[in-house]
C-alpha positions as CSV (number, residue, x, y, z in Angstrom):
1,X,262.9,299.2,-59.4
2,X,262.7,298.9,-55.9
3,X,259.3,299.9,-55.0
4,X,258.1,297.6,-57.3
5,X,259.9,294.4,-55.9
6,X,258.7,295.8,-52.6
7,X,255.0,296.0,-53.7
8,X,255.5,292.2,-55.0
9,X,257.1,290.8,-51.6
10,X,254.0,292.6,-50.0
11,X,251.3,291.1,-51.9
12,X,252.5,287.5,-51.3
13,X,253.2,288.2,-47.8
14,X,249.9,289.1,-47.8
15,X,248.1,286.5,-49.6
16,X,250.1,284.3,-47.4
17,X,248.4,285.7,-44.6
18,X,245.3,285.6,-45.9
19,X,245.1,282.1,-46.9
20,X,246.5,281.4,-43.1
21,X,243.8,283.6,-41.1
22,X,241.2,284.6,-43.9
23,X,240.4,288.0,-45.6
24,X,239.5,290.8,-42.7
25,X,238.4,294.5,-42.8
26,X,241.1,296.6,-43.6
27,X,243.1,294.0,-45.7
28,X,246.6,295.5,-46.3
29,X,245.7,298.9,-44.3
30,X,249.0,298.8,-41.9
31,X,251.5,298.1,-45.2
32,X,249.8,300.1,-47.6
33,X,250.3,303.1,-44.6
34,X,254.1,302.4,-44.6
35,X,254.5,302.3,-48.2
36,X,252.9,306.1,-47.9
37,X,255.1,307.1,-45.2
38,X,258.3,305.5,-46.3
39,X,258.2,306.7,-50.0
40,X,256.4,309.9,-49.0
41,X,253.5,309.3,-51.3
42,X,252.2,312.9,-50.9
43,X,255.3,314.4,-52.4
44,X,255.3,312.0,-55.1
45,X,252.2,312.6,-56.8
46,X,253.4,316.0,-57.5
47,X,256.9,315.2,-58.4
48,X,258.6,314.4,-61.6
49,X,256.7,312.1,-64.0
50,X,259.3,309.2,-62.4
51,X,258.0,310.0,-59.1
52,X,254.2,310.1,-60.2
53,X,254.4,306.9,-61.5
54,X,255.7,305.5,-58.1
55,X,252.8,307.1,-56.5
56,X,250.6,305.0,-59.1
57,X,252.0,301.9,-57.9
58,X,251.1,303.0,-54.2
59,X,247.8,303.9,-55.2
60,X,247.1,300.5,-57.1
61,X,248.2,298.5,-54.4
62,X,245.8,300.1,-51.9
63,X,242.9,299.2,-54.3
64,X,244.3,295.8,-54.8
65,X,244.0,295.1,-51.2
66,X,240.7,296.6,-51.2
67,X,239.6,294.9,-54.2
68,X,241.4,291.5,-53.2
69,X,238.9,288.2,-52.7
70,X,239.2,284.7,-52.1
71,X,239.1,283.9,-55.7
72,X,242.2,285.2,-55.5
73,X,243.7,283.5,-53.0
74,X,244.5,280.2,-54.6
């Protein structure tokens, strides 16, 4: 699934980051805004119950980088 492997290089790129410069406000903002544009979220969630799912995984990555911490960082 690609949105999936997509969602994984993200994270780490991201916890990369993070463990380089530190957690900030609005952690994850830019990517999680691309991930919406580039997989349309908006028509997902009322697509097929394929398509819903994908905008799950949009949706639980945007409260993972809301949710992230420096516990989880290491």
């Amino acid at each position: 699934m690609r949105l999936v492997t997509r969602i994984k290089h993200l994270k780490e790129r991201l916890i990369n980051k993070a463990k380089k410069r530190g957690l900030y406000e609005n952690f994850g903002d830019n990517e999680v805004r691309q991930l919406r544009e580039e997989y349309n979220e908006l028509y997902l969630r009322y697509g097929t119950p394929e398509e819903r799912g994908q905008a799950q995984l949009i949706a639980d990555f945007d409260k993972w980088c809301g949710l992230v911490c420096d516990g989880d960082l290491q």
